[in-house]
N, C-alpha and C positions, 0 to 999 in steps of 0.2 A: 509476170511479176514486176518486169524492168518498169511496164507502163504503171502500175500501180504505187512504186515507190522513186521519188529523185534518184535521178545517174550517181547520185554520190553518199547515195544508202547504203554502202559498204559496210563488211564485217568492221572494217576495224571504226567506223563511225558509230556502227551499233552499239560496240561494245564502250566505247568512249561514253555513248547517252546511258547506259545502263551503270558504267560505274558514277556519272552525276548522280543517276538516281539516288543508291545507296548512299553517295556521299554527303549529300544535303539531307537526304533522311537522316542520316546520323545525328548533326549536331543542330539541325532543326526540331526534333522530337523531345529537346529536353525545353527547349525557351517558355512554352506557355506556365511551365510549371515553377520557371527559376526565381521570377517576384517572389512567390508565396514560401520555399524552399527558403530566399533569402531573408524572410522576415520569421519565418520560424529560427533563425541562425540568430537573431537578434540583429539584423543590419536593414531591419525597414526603411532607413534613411538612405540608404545607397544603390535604390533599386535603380537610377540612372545610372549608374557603372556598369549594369548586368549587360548590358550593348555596347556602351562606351568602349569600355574598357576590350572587347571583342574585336574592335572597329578599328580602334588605335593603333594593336598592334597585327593587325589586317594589313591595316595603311603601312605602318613601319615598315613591314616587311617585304611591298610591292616590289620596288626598286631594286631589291635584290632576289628576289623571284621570276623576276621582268629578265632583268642582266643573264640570273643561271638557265630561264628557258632557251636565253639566243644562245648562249655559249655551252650548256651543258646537257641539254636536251629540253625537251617537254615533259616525259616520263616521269624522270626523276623528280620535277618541280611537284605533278603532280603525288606522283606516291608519297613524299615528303608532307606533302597537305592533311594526305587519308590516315598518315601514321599520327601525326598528332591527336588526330580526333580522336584514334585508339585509346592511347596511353592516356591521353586526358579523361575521358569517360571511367579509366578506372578509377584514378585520383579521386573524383568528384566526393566518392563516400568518405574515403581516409580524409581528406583534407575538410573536416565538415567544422570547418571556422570561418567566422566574417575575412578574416585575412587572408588564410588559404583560399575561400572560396573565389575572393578576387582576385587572387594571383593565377587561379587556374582560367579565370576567365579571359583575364591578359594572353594564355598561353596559347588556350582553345584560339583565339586568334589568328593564328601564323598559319592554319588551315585554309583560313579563307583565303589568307595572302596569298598562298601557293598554286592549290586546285585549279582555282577558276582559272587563273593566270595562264597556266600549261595548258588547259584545255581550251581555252578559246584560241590560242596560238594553235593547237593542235587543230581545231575546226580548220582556221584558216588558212596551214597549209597544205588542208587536202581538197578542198574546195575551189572550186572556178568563181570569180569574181562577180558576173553575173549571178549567181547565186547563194551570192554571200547570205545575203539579209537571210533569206529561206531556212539555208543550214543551219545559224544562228539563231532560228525560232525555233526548229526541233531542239536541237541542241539542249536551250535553256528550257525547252516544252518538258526533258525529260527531268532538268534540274527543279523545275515547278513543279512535277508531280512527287518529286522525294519532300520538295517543301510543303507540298497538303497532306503528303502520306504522313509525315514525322509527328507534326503539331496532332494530327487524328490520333491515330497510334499510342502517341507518347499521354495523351489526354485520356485515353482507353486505361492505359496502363497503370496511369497515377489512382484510379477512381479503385484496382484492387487490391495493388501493391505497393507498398515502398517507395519514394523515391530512389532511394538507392538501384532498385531494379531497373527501372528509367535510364540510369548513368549507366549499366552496365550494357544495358538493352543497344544502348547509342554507340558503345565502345565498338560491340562487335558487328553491328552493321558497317563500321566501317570497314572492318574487315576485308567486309562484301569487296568493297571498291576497290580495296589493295591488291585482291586474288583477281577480278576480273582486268585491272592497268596490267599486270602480269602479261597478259595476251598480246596488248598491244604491240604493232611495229614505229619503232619514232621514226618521228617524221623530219627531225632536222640531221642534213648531212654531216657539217664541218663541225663535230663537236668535240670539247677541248674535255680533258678528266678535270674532275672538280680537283682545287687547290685553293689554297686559303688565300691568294693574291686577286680571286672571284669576288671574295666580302669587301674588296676596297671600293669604295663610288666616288669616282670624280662627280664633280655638280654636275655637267651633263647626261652623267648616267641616270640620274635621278627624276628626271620630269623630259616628256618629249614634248616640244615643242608645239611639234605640228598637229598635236591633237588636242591642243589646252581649250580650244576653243565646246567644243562636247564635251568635257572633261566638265568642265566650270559649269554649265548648265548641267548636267548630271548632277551634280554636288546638290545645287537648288532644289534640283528635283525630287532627289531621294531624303533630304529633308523628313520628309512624311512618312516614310518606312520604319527610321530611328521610332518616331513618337510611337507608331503602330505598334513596334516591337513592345518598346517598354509601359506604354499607359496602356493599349485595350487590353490586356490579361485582365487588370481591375475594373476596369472600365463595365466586361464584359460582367463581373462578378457584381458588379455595381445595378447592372440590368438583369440579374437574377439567372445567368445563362452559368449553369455549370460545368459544362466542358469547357475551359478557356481554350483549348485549342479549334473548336467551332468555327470561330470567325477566320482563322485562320487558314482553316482547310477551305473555308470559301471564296476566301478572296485567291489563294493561290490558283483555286480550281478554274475558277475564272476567267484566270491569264493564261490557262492555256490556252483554250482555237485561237483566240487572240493575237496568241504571238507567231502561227505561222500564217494568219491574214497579216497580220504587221510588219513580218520579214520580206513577203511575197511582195507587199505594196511595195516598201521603201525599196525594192531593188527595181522598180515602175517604175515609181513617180517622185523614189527619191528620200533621203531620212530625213529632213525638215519639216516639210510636211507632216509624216507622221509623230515624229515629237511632237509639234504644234497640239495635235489632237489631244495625245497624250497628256500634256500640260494642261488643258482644256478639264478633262477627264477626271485629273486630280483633283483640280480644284472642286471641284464638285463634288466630287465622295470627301474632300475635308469639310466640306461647311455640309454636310448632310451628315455627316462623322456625328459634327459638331452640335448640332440638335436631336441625334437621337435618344427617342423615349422608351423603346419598344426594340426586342429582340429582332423584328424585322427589319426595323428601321436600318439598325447597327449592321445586320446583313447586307441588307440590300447598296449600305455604304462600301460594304466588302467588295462587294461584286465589282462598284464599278473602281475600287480600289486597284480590283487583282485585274483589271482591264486596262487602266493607264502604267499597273507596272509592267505586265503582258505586251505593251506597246514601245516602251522605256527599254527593257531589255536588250531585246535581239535586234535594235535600231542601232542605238547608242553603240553595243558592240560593233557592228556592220558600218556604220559610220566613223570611226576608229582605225579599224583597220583599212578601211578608205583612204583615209589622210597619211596613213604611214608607211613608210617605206617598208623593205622586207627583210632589212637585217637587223632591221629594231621595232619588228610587229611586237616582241615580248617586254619590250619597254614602254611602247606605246599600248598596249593592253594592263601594261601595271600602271602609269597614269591615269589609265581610266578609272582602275580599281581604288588606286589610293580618294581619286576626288567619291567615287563611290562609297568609300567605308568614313570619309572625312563628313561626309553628309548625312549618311547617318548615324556616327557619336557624334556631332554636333544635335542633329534633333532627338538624340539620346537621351542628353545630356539638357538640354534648353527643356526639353517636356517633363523631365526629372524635376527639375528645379521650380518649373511654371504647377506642377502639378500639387506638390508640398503635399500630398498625400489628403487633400482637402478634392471632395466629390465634384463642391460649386466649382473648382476649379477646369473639370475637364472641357467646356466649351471655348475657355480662352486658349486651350492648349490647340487644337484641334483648329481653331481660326487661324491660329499664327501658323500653322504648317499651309493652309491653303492660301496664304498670304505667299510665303516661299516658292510654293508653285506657279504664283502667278508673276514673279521675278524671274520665272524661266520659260513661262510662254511669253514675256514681253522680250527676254532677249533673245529670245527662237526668234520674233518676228523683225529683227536687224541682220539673219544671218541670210545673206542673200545665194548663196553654194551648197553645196555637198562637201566637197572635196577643200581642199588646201590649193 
């Protein structure tokens, strides 16, 4: 069995990739349907917040997700993630107002801030360095597959039921994640009880340095994810494709083998390189985005969508924790995240706006994102290292 799976396919890594699963299943299975939810609420005009606002306080909350991983464990950071998704998936129906419903969307937020954060610290301190990149492809291979399962599922679920069942349906998978973090043993030694003197950030605890450099081409890059998020639900509806979450189960599906050929390499031949490609990649699934006519088309833009992000991922992480030292990997993995969630409300937010709810609009939305990509394969090709 040893020769069939990595040295560092452990119980407790298992169960670390299976509570992603659940946890990205959770609050990815309602998105394809929140456009049209929100334009039934009467807030058609604010369907750029449905991500924004997500992303925002994602970002906000790195920095101090980042701080509680080094000092108060990874566990915690994480359960704290899976717990919001809960409570928020109930709210969803009670709060069934344009204002409630963006306020929750602000809240659901501070999940993403948290999860990823603990868990990719968590990957990295159980991992041998030489195989970083690798473990960091499964890893996110199993957070890819909650994010095809969610948008499938959740798209299943709208076509018999309620929205409302969708919100609840999302609540209790996150459950899933919270019962199975239970299991796990933390990974960081020297850890301090939480206390309220943790929420204070000096400006150095806020951004790491030594990682801005990936951080900043990250932001670029993920650009195209925002737009993805918030324009193809209509886009898709626009080409006649009734499951909105369709396109999105394909492009994630995608990035799976992807990302542990992308892991494996970049720990060969290095993460520059593969971002390159990556960037490469992008740009191409947006200006093919960008002229689709035909449900194929829009597919087959998916594919190579969920392939440059399948490359993006588990590098970009792997590259990160490269550059940083080890008593501030949870700082330096929350700068990544913040330039991550910064990039996409930012193309949240610009595609919301470029879009104006006008059809003639979606080719220019869709050029400017592959435009973005290609500001980040030009500054891939000034970075001469890996490392710091």
């Amino acid at each position: 069995m040893g020769k069939l799976l990595p040295s560092f396919f452990t119980i407790n890594f298992f169960l670390l990739c299976l509570s992603s699963f659940m946890f990205f299943s959770s609050f990815n299975m309602i998105i394809p349907e929140l456009p049209a939810y929100l334009t039934s609420l009467g807030g058609e005009d604010y369907k750029g917040l449905i991500i924004a606002l997500f992303t925002l306080s994602a970002g906000l909350s790195r920095p101090f997700s980042g701080k509680l991983a080094d000092k108060v464990g990874r566990i915690p950071v994480m359960m704290f993630g899976a717990s919001v998704c809960f409570v928020v998936g109930l709210l969803y129906p009670l709060l069934s107002f344009v204002g409630g419903f963006l306020f929750l969307r602000f809240v659901h937020g501070f999940s993403a801030g948290f999860t990823p954060t603990g868990a990719s610290a968590y990957v990295a301190d159980i991992v041998p360095f030489q195989k970083r990149g690798e473990a960091m492809g499964i890893q996110s291979l199993f957070g890819s597959l909650g994010m095809a399962a969610g948008p499938a599922i959740g798209g299943w679920v709208a076509t018999f039921w309620p929205v409302e069942t969708l919100f609840y349906l999302s609540a209790f998978t996150a459950i899933g994640s919270i019962i199975i973090l239970w299991r796990l043993k933390e990974t960081l030694e020297d850890r301090e009880p939480l206390k309220f003197s943790l929420f204070k950030l000096k400006r150095d605890e806020i951004i790491e340095k030594r990682v801005l450099t990936p951080s900043v081409i990250l932001l670029f890059s993920v650009f195209s994810f925002g737009v993805v998020l918030t324009i193809v639900p209509d886009f898709s509806a626009h080409l006649g494709i009734e499951n909105k979450g369709l396109f999105f189960a394909v492009f994630t599906l995608s990035s799976l083998g992807i990302r542990l050929i992308a892991g494996k390499t970049s720990d060969r031949y290095g993460r520059v390189p593969v971002m390159r490609v990556a960037s490469v990649t992008m740009i191409l699934a947006m200006v093919l985005m960008a002229f689709a006519e035909t449900k194929t088309a829009l597919l087959f833009s998916g594919v190579l969508f969920g392939s440059a992000v399948g490359m993006y991922s588990p590098t970009t992480a792997a590259w990160v924790v490269d550059r940083s030292l080890d008593k501030f990997r949870g700082r330096a993995l929350a700068t990544m995240y913040i330039a991550l969630e910064a990039g996409i409300g930012i193309g949240a937010v610009v595609s919301g706006y470029l879009f104006a709810n006008e059809a003639e609009n979606f080719p220019l939305v869709f050029l400017t994102s592959a435009g973005t990509a290609f500001i980040a394969f030009v500054a891939l090709l000034f970075v001469k290292k890996d490392k710091a």
